[in-house]
LOPAFI-759201 format. One line per field, with one value per residue (C-alpha): residue in three letters; z, x, y negated; residue number from 1. Coordinates in steps of 0.2 Angstrom, whole numbers. Each point is the difference from the previous one (the first is absolute). Example, Ala and Ser with C-alpha at 12.3 -4.5 7.8 and 13.67 -1.06 7.14 Angstrom:
// residues 2
r	(ALA,SER)
pz	(39,-3)
px	(62,6)
py	(22,-17)
k	(1,2)
END
This chain:
// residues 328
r	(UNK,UNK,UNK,UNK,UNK,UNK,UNK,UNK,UNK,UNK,UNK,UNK,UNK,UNK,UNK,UNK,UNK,UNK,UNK,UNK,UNK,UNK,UNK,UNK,UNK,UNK,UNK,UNK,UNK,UNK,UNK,UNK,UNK,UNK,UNK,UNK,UNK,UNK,UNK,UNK,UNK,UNK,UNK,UNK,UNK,UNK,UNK,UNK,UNK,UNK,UNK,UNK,UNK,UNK,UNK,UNK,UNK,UNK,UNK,UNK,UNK,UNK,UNK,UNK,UNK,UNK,UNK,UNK,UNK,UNK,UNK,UNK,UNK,UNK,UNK,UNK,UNK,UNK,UNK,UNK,UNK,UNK,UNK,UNK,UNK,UNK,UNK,UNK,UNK,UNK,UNK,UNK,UNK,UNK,UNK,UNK,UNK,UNK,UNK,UNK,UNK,UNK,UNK,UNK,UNK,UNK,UNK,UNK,UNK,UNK,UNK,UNK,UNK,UNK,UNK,UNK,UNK,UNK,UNK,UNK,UNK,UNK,UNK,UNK,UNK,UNK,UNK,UNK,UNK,UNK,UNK,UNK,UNK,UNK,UNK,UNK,UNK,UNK,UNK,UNK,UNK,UNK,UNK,UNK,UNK,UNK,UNK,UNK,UNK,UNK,UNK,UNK,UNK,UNK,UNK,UNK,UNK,UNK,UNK,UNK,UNK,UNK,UNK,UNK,UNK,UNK,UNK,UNK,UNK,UNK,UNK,UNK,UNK,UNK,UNK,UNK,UNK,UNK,UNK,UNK,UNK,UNK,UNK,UNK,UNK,UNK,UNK,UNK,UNK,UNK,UNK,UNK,UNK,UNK,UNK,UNK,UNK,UNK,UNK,UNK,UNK,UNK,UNK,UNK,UNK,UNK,UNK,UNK,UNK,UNK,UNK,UNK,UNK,UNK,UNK,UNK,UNK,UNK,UNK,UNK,UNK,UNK,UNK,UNK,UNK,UNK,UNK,UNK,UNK,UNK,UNK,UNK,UNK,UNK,UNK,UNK,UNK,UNK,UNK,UNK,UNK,UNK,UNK,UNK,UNK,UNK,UNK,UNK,UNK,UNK,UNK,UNK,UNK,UNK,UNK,UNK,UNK,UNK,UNK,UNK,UNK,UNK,UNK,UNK,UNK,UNK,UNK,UNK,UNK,UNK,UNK,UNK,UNK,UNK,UNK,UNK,UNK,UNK,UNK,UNK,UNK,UNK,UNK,UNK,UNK,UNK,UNK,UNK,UNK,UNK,UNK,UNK,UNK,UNK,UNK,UNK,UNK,UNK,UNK,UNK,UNK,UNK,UNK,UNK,UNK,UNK,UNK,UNK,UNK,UNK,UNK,UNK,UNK,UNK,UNK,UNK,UNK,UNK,UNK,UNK,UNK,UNK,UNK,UNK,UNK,UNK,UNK,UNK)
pz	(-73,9,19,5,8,18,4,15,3,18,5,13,8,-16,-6,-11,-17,-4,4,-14,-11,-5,-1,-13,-13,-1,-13,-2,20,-7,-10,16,6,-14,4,18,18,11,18,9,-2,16,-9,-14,8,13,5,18,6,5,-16,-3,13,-3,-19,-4,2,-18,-6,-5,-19,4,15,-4,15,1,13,15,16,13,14,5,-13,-13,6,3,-19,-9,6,1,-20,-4,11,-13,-15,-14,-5,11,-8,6,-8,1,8,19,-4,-11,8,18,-9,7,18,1,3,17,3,5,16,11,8,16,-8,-13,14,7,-16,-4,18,13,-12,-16,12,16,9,18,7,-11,-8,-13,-8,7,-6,8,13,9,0,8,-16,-1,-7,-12,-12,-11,-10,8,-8,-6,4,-19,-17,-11,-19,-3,-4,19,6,-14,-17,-13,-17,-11,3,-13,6,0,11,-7,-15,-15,-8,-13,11,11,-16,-5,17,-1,-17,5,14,-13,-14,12,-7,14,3,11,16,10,-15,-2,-9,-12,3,-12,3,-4,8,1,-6,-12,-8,2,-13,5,-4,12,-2,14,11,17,13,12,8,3,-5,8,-11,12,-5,-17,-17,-10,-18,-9,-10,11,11,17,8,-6,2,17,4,10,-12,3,-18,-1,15,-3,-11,-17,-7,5,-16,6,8,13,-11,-14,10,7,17,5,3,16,0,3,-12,13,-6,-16,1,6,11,16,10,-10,12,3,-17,-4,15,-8,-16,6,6,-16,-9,15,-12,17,6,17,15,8,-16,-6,19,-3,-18,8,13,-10,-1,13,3,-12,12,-5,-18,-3,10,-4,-5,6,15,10,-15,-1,9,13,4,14,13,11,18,17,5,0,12,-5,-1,-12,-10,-2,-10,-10)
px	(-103,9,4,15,15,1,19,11,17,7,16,11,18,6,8,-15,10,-14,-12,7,4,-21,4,13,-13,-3,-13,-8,-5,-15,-3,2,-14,-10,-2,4,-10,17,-10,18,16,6,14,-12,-17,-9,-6,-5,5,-18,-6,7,-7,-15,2,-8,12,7,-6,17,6,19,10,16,13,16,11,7,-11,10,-12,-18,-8,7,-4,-18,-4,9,-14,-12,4,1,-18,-9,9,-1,19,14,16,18,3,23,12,-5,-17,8,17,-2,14,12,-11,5,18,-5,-4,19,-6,-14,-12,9,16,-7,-10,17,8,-15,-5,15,16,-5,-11,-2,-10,7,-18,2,-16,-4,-16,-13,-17,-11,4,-12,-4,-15,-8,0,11,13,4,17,-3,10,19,3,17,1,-4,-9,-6,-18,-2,3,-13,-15,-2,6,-5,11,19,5,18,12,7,-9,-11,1,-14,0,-4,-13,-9,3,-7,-16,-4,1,-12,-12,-1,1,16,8,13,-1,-1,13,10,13,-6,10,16,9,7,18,10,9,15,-4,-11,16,9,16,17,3,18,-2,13,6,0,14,-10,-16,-6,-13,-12,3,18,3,-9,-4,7,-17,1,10,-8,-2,4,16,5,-5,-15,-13,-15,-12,-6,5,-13,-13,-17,-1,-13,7,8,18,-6,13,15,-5,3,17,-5,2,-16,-9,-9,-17,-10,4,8,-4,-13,14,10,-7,12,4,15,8,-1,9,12,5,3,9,13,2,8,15,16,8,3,9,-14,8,-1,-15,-6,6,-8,-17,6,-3,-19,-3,-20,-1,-19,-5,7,-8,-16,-3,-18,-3,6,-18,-3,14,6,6,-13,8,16,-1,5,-8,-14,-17,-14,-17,-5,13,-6,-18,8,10)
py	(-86,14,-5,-5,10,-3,-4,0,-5,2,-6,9,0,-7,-16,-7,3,14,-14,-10,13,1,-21,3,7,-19,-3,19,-2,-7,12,12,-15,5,21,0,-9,-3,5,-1,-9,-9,-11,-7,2,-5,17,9,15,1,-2,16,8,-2,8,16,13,4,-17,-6,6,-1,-6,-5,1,-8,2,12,4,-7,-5,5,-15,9,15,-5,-9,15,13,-15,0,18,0,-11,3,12,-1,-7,-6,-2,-14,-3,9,-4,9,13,2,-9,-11,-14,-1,16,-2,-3,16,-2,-3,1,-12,-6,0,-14,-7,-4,-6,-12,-6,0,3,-14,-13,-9,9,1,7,15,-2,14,2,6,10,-11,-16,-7,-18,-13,1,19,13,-1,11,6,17,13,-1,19,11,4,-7,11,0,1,17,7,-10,4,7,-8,4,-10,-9,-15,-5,-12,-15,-8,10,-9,-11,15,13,-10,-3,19,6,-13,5,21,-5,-13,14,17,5,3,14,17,-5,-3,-7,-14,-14,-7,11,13,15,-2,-13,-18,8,11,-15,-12,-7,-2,9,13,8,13,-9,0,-14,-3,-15,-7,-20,-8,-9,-16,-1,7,-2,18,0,0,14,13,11,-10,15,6,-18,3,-8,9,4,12,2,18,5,-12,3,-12,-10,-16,-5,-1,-17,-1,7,-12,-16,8,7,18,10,1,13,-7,12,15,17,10,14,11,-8,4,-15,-13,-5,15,5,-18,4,17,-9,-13,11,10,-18,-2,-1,10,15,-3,-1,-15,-11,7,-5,-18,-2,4,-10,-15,2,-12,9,17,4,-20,4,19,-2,-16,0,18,7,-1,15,8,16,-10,-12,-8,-2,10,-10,9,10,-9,0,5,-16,-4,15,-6,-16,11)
k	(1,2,3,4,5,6,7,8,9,10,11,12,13,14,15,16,17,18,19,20,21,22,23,24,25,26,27,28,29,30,31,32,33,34,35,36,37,38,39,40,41,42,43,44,45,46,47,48,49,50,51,52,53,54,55,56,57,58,59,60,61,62,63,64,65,66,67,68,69,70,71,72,73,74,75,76,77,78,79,80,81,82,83,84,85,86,87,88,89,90,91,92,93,94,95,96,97,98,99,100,101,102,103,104,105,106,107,108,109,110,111,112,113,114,115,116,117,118,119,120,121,122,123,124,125,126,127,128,129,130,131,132,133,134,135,136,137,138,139,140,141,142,143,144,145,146,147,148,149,150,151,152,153,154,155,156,157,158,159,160,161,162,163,164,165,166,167,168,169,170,171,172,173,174,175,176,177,178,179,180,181,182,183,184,185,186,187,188,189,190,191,192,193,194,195,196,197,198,199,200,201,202,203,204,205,206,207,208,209,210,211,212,213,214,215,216,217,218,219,220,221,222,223,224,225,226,227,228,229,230,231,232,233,234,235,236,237,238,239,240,241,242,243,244,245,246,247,248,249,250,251,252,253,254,255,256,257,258,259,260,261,262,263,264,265,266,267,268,269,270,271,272,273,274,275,276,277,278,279,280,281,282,283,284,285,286,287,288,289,290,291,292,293,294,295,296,297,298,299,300,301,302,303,304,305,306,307,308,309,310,311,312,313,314,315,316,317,318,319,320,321,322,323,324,325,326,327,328)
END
């Protein structure tokens, strides 16, 4: 009998959805149990950072990563993984993309130090956290809390990228049988993706008209067979890579934009900003300004899963020390 595949999954500055994402194979997880040795998985396992360590280097078949690297833990267990692993991951659009954590990059540390612990809480002391505080019994220790959110691939090689907020049960099964039969696509490939986009996969009428407003989800319901955006909802299917089957769009939600840009959209959000623009039903700048007006966040909207790899990366707000610079 062949050995097993040595697996995994690491979970980074990221809500958990990735994490329950490899659940949601429900049943086939044990056939996954039947081909691969789970050696790491903090939110199923009961597995040690040490544990790892101590592996020989390359000893791990495939680390999947889920998850931004916002502080000096992540930091630390992505190049601990990509140490001791053949093939690393991104695993969902915080990996891929630096996704929703990384509309943060709105602002820098100190300004969402103040948000979280003098403007939002009780906190008279002014108290912020610190790298390490001592106390009686010794030394305590947070991981250092980074200026910037950045997707995986800025801080290690990746080899392969399976998106999605989170990646369907279709592609997690798609990307563990690639790895189980050797299969696996050029490096540097997107698992599970096409190469067209939501939009051009989308089903529903589009009659190449103009908006004169702009709906908010929240508030209005989309007609479920008209093109969500010329009934003015925001929907980013135009800019965003396919493969998802139309999920969102099939349940009567605009698209996110969670499988990042096509292969030749270089900024997902300015390409959408630039096509949103071209469908204003006017041609006098003031109205055109309070039509655009009425998207209440266009960055949140257009850079929604990507902005820590896009062009822009971040806001920029003030010089930075050097210090600062090291925790880039």
């Amino acid at each position: 009998m062949p050995d097993k595949l040595k697996l995994a999954f690491y979970w980074g500055a990221a809500c958990g959805g990735c994490e329950i994402a490899v659940l949601d194979i429900n049943e086939h997880i044990l056939e996954v149990g039947a081909i691969a040795e789970i050696l790491l998985w903090p939110v199923a396992v009961d597995g040690k950072y040490a544990d790892i360590q101590a592996l020989p280097d390359g000893s791990i078949d495939v680390a999947f990563v889920n998850g931004a690297i916002r502080n000096e833990d992540n930091l630390h267990l992505a190049r601990l993984l990509r140490q001791k692993s053949k093939t690393v991951v991104a695993f969902g659009s915080c990996a891929h993309l630096g996704g929703i954590p990384g509309l943060a990059n709105l602002s820098n540390r100190d300004e969402i130090f103040q948000r979280v612990y003098s403007d939002l809480a009780v906190n008279p002391a002014g108290i912020r956290p610190q790298a390490g505080t001592q106390v009686r019994e010794g030394v305590l220790e947070l991981p250092v809390f980074h200026n910037s959110v950045r997707p995986l691939a800025e801080v290690i090689d990746v080899d392969y990228y399976v998106p999605g907020c989170p990646p369907t049960p279709q592609m997690v099964l798609g990307a563990v049988n690639a790895i189980a039969t050797g299969k696996l696509p050029e490096r540097g490939a997107v698992i599970g993706a096409g190469h067209k986009t939501v939009c051009a996969e989308c089903r529903r009428v589009k009659e190449e008209k103009k908006v004169k407003a702009f709906k908010r989800i929240a508030t209005a319901i989309p007609e479920p067979e008209r093109c969500m955006l010329e009934q003015g909802f925001i929907c980013l299917g135009s800019v965003t890579r396919d493969g998802c089957g139309g999920r969102c769009l099939k349940a009567n939600m605009p698209c996110r934009g969670c499988f990042g840009a096509p292969e030749d959209v270089a900024d997902q959000g300015a390409r959408f900003l630039s096509a949103l623009a071209t469908i204003i039903d006017a041609n006098d700048p003031q109205e055109v300004a309070d039509i655009l007006g009425q998207v209440d966040d266009p960055v949140g909207y257009a850079y929604r899963f990507s902005l820590p790899a896009s062009l822009l990366k971040r806001k920029a707000k003030q010089r930075i020390t050097v210090a600062e610079v090291n925790h880039l």
